[in-house]
N, C-alpha and C positions, 0 to 999 in steps of 0.2 A: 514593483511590478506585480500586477496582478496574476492570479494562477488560474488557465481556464479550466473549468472542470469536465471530465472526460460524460459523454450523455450516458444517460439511464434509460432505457425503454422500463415503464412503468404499469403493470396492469393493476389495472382499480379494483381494489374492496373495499366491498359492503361490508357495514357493521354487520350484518348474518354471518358471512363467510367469518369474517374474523372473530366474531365470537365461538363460532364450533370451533376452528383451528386451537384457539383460547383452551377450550373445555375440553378438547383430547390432548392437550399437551398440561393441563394441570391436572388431568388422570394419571396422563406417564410419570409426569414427574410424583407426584405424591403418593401411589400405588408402587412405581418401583424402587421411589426412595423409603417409602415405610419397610418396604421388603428389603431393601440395602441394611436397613438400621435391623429391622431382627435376625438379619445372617450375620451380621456383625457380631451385635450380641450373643446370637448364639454358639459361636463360633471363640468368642476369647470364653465364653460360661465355660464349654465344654475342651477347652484347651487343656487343662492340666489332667481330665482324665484317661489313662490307656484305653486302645481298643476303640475307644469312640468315632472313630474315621471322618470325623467332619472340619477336621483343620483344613485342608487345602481345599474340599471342595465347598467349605465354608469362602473359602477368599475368594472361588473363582466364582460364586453367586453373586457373593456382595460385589463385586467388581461389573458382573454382568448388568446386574442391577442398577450399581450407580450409572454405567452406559446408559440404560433407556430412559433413567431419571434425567440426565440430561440434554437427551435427546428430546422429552418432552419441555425443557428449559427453553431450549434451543427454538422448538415450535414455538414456545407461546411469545418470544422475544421476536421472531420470523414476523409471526402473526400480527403484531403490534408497531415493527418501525414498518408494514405493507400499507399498514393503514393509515398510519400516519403520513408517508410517501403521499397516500393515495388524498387525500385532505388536504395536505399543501399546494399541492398541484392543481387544485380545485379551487384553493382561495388565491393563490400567487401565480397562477399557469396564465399565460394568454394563448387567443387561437392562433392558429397556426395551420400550414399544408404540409403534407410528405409526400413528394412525388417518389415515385416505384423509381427508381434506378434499374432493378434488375431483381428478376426471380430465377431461386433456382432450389432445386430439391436436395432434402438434405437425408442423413436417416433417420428412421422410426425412432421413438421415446421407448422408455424401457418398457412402456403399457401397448407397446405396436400402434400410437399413434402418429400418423404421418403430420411432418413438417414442411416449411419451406424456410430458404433462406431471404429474408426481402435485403435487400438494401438502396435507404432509401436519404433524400436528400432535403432537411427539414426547411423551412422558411417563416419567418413573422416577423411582422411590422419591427424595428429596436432591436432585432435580433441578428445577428451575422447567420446565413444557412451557416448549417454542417451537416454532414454524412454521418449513417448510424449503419450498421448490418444487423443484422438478428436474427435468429433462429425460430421461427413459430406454427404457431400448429396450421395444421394443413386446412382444417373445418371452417379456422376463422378467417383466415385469409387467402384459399385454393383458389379463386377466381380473380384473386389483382394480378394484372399483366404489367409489364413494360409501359412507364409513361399514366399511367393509373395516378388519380391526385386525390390522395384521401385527408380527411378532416384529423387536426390533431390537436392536443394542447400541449404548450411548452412552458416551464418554470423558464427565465431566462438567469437566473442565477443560479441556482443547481443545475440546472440542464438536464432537468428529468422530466420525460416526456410520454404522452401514451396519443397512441394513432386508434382511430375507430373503423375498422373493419366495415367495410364496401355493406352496401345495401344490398340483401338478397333478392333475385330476380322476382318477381311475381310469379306464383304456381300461374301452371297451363290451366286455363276453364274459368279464372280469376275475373272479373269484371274489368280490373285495370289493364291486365293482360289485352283485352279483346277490345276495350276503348283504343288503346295504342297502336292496332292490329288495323284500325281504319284510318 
């Protein structure tokens, strides 16, 4: 029996994006791991001398330290299965619709930016629809309503997918604008 696999909503990176992600997470990691390894050292060097006070707060650096070296691990492995994600789904994805099910507001990101909740109902050619919900930001998706069919691409074997964000209106004064306006 086969296992279906649960959807992914996927946002696509570029090789720029992923290479700075790449390049601040092998700072953290190699910046805070060199500094992991000299509080170490430093730390058993100056262990059998009295008085010297750098035993525990020697452990509690190196520890801090190993924290954000992995934390930079952490990014640059983030950074790398994104883009891969994002690669596959580009050579193995087929097109696909999301029709809007239902919007609904949700709350702000930790940076005070507004989201919505979409949840929506995917469909392509070989593909059984499914439903997905998702959380996203307010700028790229604030104007799809109820019933709204936006363009998507779907893996149908991973089931990871990314929806492209509604066409922005035409500025007011706009040539198309005022073609449309007759």
């Amino acid at each position: 029996m086969a296992t279906v696999r649960e959807p992914a909503l996927i946002e696509p990176k570029g090789p720029g994006i992923t290479a700075l992600e790449c390049t601040v997470g092998a700072l953290l990691l190699l910046g805070a791991g060199g500094f992991c390894v000299y509080a170490v050292v430093r730390t058993v060097a100056e262990s059998g001398e009295t008085g010297a006070g750098w035993g525990w707060a020697g452990m509690g650096v190196a520890l801090a330290a190993a924290f954000v070296a992995w934390i930079g691990l952490g990014t640059i492995i983030g950074a790398r299965d994104e883009r891969r994600a994002t690669l596959r789904l580009a050579a193995q994805g087929v097109e696909a619709t999301a029709l809007v099910l239902a919007v609904a507001s949700t709350s702000p990101t930790n940076d005070y930016r507004n989201r919505v909740r979409l949840t929506l109902r995917l469909n392509s050619p070989g593909l059984e629809p499914f439903e997905y919900a998702a959380k996203v930001l307010k700028d790229a998706f604030g104007g799809v309503t109820q019933g709204t069919v936006l363009p998507a691409r779907v893996n149908a074997v991973t089931r990871e997918f990314t929806v492209e964000p509604p066409p922005a209106p035409p500025a007011p004064g706009h040539k198309d604008a005022e073609d449309a306006g007759r």
